[in-house]
C-alpha positions, 0 to 999 in steps of 0.5 A: 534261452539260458537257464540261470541258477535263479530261474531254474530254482523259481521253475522247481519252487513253482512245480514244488508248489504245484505238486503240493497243491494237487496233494492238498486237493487230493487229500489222503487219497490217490485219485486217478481215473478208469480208463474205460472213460476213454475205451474209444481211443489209443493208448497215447491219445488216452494218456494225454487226456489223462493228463490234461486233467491233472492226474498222476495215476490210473486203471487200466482197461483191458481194451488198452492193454490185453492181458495177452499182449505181447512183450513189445506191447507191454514195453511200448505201455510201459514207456509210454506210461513213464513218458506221461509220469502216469502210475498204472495202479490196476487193469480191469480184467473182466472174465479171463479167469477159470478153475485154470492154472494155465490160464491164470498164472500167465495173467499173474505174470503179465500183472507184475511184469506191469507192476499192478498193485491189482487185478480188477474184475468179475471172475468166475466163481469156479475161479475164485479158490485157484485165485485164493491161492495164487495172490499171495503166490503172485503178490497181485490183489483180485479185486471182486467189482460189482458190475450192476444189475443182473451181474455175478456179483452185484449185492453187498451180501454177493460180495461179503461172501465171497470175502468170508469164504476166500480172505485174499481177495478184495473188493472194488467198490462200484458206488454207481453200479451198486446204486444202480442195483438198489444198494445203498452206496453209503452202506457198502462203502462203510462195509467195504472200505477196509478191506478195498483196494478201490472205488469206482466213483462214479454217480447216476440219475434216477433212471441209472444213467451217468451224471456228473458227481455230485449232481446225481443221486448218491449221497457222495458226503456220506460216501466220502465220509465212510471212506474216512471212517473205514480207513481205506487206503486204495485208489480212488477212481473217478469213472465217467461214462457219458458224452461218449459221442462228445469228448469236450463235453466228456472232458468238463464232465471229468473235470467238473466231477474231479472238482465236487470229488476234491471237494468231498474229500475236504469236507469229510476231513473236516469233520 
């Protein structure tokens, strides 16, 4: 079938319209997505289901791409990222770090040669001076993730501290992890989210288990509405760990999840 002038400029005005209407929804913020939702497939079938709903960026986990990965996997990532016009803004990297600079700068380096905005994780706290250090050496942000009960950083006060003492880190926030550890998510969101280079939005029952968003019980007006007022500018991430023994159902899960967060986006800039 022949391209005309006329309808290759309806198939632009059409994808200009899309693009327009995802921006709305999305509101100020990136949305993406923790790739850890999908930890138990490959990268390509990973990025087709990031696609599939609607998202343009992501975390990457590590379990898609190891910090040591070698130049032929990091190129291969970075084909098939650009393939998907899908932005991988971060990696949670859990606890590579120590007191080494052998150790940590070849993961600096693997970061930017990846082009992350940031490093996500829980490092060792003998690792967080030589980390001070070398982010504005590297010009990659460390990201301090509350991981939950019984984790190295799982209290708001666990987490301001260390912020206090080394001002070139950062934190991810985890509202269901920080719920799950009886923090209030609101309070650590409105303590935060300045100074954030993301959240984990995810949200759980009364027994900690992952929910849809919006069907748990986290106060998500109140989150969103703490976002607002804190000014934060990171990536919002959508972290879904359910139906891992059914991916449709994982999938509506996402989708409906995306759909409540869209909507508390709205309604707090509203306000």
């Amino acid at each position: 079938m022949s391209i005309t002038r006329r309808s290759f400029l309806g198939a632009l005005a059409a994808g200009s319209a899309a693009l327009a209407a995802t921006r709305r929804a999305e509101g100020p913020y990136r949305i993406g997505l923790e790739t850890y939702c999908f930890h138990d497939v490959d990268l390509d079938t990973m990025l087709r289901h990031v696609q599939s709903l609607g998202l343009r960026y992501l975390e990457l986990h590590d379990g898609h791409l190891p910090h040591n990965a070698s130049p032929a996997q990091i190129e291969r990532t970075q084909k098939a990222l650009s393939g998907a016009g899908i932005s991988a803004t971060g990696i949670y990297i859990h606890d590579a770090f120590t007191d080494d600079a052998a150790i940590a700068r070849p993961i600096f380096q693997f970061a930017k040669n990846m082009r992350f905005h940031y490093i996500n994780g829980g490092p060792k706290r003998e690792a967080l001076p030589l980390l001070n250090r070398l982010v504005p050496e590297h010009g990659v942000q460390i990201a301090l993730h509350n991981h939950g009960p019984g984790a190295r950083y799982e209290t708001l006060e666990d987490v301001t501290s260390v912020l206090t003492a080394y001002p070139k880190l950062t934190p991810c926030i985890d509202i269901g992890h920080f719920a799950r550890s009886r923090v209030d998510p609101v309070r650590a969101t409105r303590a935060l989210g300045a100074r954030a280079v993301a959240i984990h939005v995810k949200d759980v029952d009364a027994k900690g288990a992952n929910t849809i968003v919006g069907e748990g019980i986290i106060d998500m007006p109140g989150v969103f509405a703490a976002l607002r007022d804190s000014g934060f500018n990171g990536l919002v991430v959508l972290e879904y760990e359910g139906d891992f023994d059914n991916m449709q159902k994982r999938l509506a899960g996402m989708r409906t999840s995306l759909a409540n967060m869209y909507r508390f986006i709205e309604a707090a800039s509203r306000q």
